[in-house]
C-alpha positions as CSV (number, residue, x, y, z in Angstrom):
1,X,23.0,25.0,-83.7
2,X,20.2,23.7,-81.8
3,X,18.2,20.7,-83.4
4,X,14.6,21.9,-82.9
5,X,15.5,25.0,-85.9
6,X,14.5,27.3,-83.0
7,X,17.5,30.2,-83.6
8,X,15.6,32.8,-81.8
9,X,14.2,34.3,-78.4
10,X,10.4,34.2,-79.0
11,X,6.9,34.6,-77.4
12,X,4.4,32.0,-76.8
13,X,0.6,31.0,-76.0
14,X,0.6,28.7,-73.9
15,X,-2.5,26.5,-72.9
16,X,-3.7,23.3,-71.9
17,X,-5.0,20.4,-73.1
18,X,-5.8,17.1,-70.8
19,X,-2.9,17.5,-68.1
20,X,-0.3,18.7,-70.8
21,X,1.1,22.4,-71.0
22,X,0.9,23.6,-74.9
23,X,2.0,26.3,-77.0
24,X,2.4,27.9,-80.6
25,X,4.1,31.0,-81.4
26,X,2.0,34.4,-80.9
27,X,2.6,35.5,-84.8
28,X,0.4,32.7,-85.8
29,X,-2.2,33.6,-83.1
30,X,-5.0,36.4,-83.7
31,X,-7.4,36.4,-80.7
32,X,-8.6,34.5,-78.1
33,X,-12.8,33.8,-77.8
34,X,-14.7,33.2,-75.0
35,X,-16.5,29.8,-75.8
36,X,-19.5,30.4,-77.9
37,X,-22.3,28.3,-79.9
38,X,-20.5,26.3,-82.5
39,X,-22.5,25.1,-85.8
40,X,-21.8,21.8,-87.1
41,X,-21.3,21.5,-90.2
42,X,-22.3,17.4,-91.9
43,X,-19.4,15.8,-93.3
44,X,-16.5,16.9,-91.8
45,X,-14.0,14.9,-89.7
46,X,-14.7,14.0,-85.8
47,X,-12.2,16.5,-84.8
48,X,-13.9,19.9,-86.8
49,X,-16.6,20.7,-84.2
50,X,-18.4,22.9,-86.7
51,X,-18.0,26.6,-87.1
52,X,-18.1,30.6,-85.7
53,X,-18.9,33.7,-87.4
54,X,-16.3,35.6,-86.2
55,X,-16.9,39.7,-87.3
56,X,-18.7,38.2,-90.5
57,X,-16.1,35.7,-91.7
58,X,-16.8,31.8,-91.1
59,X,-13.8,29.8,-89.0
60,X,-13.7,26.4,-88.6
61,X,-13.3,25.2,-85.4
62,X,-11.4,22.0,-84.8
63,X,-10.7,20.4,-81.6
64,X,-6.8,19.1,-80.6
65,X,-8.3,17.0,-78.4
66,X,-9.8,14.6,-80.8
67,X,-7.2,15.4,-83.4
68,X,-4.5,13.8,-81.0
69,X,-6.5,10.6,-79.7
70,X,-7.9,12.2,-76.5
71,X,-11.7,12.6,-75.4
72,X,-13.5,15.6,-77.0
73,X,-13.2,19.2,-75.3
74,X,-15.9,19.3,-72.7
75,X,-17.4,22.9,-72.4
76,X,-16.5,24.6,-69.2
77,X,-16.2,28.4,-68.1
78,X,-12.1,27.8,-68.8
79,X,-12.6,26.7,-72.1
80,X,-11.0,28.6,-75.5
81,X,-11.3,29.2,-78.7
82,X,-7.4,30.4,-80.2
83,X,-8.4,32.1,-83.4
84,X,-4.9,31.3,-85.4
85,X,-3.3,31.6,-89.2
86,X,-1.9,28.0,-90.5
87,X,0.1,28.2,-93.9
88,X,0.0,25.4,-95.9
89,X,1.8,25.4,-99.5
90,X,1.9,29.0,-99.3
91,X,-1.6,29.8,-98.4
92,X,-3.0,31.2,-95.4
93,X,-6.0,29.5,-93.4
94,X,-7.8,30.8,-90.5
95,X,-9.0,28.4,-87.9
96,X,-10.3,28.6,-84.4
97,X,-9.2,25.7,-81.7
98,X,-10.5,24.4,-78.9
99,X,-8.6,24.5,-75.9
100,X,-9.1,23.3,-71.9
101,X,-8.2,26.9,-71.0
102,X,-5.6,29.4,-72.1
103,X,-2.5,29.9,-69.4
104,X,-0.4,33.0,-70.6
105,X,2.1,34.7,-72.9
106,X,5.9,33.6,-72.3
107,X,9.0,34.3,-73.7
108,X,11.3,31.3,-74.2
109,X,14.8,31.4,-75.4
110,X,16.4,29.2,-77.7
111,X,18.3,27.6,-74.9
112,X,15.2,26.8,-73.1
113,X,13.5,24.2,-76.0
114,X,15.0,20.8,-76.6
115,X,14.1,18.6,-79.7
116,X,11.0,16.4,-79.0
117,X,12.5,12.8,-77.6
118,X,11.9,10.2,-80.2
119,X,10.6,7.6,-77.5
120,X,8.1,7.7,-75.2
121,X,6.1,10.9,-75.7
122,X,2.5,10.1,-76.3
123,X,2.2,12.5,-78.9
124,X,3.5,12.0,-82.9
125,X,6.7,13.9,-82.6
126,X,6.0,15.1,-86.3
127,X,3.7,18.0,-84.7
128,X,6.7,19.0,-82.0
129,X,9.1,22.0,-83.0
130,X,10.4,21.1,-79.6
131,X,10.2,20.8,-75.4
132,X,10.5,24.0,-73.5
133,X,11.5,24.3,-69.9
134,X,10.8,27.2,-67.6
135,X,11.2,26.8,-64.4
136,X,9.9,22.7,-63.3
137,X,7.4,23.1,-66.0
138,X,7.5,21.6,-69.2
139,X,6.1,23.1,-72.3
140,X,5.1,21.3,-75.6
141,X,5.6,23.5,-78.7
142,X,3.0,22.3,-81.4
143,X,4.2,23.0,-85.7
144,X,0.7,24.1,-85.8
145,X,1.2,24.2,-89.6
146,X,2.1,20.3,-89.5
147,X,-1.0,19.3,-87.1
148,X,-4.0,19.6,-90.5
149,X,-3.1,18.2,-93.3
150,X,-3.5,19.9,-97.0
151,X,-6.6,17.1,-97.7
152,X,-8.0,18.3,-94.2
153,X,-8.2,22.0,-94.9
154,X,-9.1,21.6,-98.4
155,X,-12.1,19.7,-96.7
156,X,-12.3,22.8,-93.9
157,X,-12.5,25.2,-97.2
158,X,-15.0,23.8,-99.8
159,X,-17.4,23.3,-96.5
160,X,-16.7,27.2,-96.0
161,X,-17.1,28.4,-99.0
162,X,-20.9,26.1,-99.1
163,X,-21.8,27.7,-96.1
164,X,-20.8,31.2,-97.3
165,X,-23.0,30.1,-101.1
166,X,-26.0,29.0,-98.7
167,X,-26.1,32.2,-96.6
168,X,-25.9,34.5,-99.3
169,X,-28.6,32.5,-101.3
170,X,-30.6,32.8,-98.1
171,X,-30.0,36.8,-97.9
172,X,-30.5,37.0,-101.5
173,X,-34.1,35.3,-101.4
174,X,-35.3,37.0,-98.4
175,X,-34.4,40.4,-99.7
176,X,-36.1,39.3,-103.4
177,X,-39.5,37.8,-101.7
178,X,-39.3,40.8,-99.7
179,X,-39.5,43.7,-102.7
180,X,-41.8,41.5,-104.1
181,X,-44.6,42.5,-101.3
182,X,-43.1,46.0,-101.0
183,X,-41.8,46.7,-104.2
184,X,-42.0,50.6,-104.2
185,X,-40.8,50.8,-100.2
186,X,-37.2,51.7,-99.4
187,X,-36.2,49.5,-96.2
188,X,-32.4,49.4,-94.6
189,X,-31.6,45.5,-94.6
190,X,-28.3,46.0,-92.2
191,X,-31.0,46.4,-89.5
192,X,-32.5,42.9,-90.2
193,X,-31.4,38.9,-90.2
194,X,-31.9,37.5,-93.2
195,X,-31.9,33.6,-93.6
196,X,-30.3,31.5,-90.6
197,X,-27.2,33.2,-89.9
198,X,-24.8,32.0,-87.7
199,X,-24.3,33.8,-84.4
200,X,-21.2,36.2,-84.5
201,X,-18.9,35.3,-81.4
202,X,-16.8,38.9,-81.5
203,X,-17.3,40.5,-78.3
204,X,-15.0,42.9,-76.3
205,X,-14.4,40.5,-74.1
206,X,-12.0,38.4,-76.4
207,X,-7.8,38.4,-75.8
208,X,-6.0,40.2,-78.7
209,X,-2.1,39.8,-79.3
């Protein structure tokens, strides 16, 4: 049986972070962005560089880069944002990553991935599934769900769900002070931006898998 669990032929993002060749498994991946403005949110941990509205919904945005010990993600025309699904105690979480640029879709097979070696990899083994090898290229396979911790997206959450109370309390004042000048006019508020709303980052230019 091979050690790294991996039974199966599967398909892969792969993408890159410093000089290192990454990838997590396409069913936890939902889209690719372009790189857009990201609001920070106080708080947090170094590593959550704020958050998107992506099609109405807040995501988090965290960057790998800081989260493994490297330099923060400088923008650049290459760089990512993988929209992706962690579960953690059977719940699902949405969060966007940063990443130096996105390569490509690859199957690997079973055969191909060897268990992470226990000495001298820079990165904690614990987030490895395992080392793939296609061709003189070697690929690290990140257990996305073992990179955040529980206390790390319970943080990533409550800030959310904040965010989420303070825009609707915005929308909700806005539209009140507003039928208090106009209270017998009828007005369509999908046409207008009430309260400071974050910028949506869905465009038809983003990657679906």
């Amino acid at each position: 049986m091979n050690k790294t669990g991996i039974t199966e032929t599967a398909q892969y993002l792969t993408f890159k972070l410093a000089d290192e060749i990454f990838a997590i498994n396409v069913i936890q991946v939902r889209e690719v962005l372009d790189l857009s403005t990201i609001t920070k949110v106080p708080g947090t941990p170094d590593f959550m560089r704020g958050v998107i509205n992506v099609r109405g919904s807040v995501v988090p945005v965290m960057d790998l880069r800081l989260k493994f010990g490297l330099t923060k993600t400088e923008n650049s025309l290459d760089t990512r944002i993988v929209v992706m699904e962690l579960s953690l105690e059977g719940e699902i979480t949405v969060i966007g990553t940063l990443a130096d640029s996105v390569n490509e879709v690859i199957d690997l097979e079973a055969a191909q991935i060897e268990p992470p070696p226990k000495i001298g990899l820079r990165w904690k083994t614990e987030f490895i599934k395992g080392i793939g090898k296609r061709s003189d290229m070697f690929i690290i396979i990140l257990d996305i769900n073992r990179v955040f911790s529980s206390d790390e997206i319970a943080l990533v959450e409550e800030n959310n769900t904040e965010i989420i109370k303070d825009k609707e309390h915005s929308q909700n004042q806005a539209d009140k002070d507003l039928t208090d000048k106009n209270p017998e006019s009828e007005f369509d508020d999908s046409s207008k931006n009430y309260g400071e709303e974050l910028e949506d980052v869905s465009s038809p230019e983003k990657i679906h898998l």
